[in-house]
N, C-alpha and C positions, 0 to 999 in steps of 0.2 A: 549574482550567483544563481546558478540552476536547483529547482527543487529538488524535493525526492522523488513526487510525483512523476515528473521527468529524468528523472535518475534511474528508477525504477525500468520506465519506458524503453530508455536506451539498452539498460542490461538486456531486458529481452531481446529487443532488436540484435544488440552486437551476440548473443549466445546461440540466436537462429542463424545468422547470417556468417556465422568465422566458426573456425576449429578452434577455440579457448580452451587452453590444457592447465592455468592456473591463474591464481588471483592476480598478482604483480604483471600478469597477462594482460587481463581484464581490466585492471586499473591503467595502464596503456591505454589502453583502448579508449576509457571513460575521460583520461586526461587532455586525449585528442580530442576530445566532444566538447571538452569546456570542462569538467565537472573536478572539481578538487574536492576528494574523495580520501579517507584515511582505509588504511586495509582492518582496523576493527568495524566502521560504517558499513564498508562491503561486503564486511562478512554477514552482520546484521540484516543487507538490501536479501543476499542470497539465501539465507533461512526464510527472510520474510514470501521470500518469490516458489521457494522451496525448490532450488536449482541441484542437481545432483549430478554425479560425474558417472558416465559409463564408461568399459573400454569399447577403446576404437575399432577393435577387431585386429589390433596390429602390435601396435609398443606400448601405448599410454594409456591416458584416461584424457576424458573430455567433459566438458559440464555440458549439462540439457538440461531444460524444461520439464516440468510434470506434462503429460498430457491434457487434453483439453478437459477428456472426462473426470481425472484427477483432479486439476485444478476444480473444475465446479464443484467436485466435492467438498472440499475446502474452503471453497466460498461460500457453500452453501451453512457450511457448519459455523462461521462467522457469520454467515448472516441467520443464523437462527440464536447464535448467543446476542447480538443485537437486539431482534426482538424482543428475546426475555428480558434483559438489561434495562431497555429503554421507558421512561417516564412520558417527558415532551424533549419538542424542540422549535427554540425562538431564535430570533436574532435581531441583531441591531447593527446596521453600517456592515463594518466585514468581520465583526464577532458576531457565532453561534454557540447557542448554549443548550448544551444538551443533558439533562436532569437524568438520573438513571436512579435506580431501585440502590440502596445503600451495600456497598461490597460490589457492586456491577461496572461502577467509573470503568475500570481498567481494562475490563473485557470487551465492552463496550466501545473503547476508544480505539483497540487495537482491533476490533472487527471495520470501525472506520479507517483504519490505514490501511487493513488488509487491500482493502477495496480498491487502493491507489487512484484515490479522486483528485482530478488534474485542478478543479476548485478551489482545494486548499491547499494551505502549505503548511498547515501543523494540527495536531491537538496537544492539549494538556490535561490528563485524567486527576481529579480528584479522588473522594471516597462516592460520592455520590451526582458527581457532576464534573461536564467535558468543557473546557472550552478550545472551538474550533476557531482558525482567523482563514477567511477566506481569502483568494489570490485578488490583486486590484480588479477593480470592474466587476465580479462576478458579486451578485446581490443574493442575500439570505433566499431568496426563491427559485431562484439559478441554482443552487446549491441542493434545495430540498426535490426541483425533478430530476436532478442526476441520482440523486438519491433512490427518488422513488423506481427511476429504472433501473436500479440495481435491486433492489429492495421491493418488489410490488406488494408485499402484505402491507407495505407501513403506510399506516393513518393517520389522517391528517389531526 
């Protein structure tokens, strides 16, 4: 079974690439790719991606992308609830554990998904602590320089 990571991936690709006028569309689409996908999941993917529908100029509407400036915005604002959130982070084999300030888990973890790191393929937030399972092969340090270049304030 295909990730999110890679779910993610594709929705963008197939929303730059086709005129997509609605979800039962786009889940087409994803079903062609491999990806068994429920339309509450999808709907879920496209908030998280923050996909929005214009009109076409003609009869419909279409979904699109935020712009690039948007988007950075966005990630910039998940990555600055990251940094406040976050405590350390260790790991062991392909669990990472990421300790955060008590009430911060959940921002915290959802600032790590924002990010759609092709590394992992989940977290699970606590009150005070995440744990991440990283995808086969990729090692706790694999994981922290992808991080780091999404994230350059973060300290070792």
């Amino acid at each position: 079974m295909k990730g999110r990571a890679a779910r993610l991936k594709s929705i963008r690709k197939l929303i730059k690439g086709n005129r997509i006028e609605s979800q039962e569309e786009l889940l087409g689409h994803l079903l062609k790719e491999g990806f068994e996908v429920t339309q509450a999941t999808l709907s879920r993917d496209l908030k998280l991606l923050k996909v929005g529908k214009v009109s076409d100029g003609k009869s419909g509407y279409v979904y699109t992308l935020p712009g690039e400036e948007e988007r950075s915005e966005s990630e910039q604002i998940f990555i600055q609830d990251f940094l406040r959130g976050y405590v350390s982070i260790e790991w062991n084999g392909n669990m990472v554990v990421i300790k955060t300030f008590a009430g911060h888990a959940d921002s915290v973890s959802q600032a790590i998904d924002s990010l759609a790191m092709d590394e992992l393929l989940g977290t699970v937030a606590g009150e005070n602590c995440i744990f991440a399972v990283l995808r086969e092969g990729v090692s706790g340090e694999d994981f922290m320089a992808s991080l780091k270049q999404k994230i350059p304030e973060l300290e070792d």
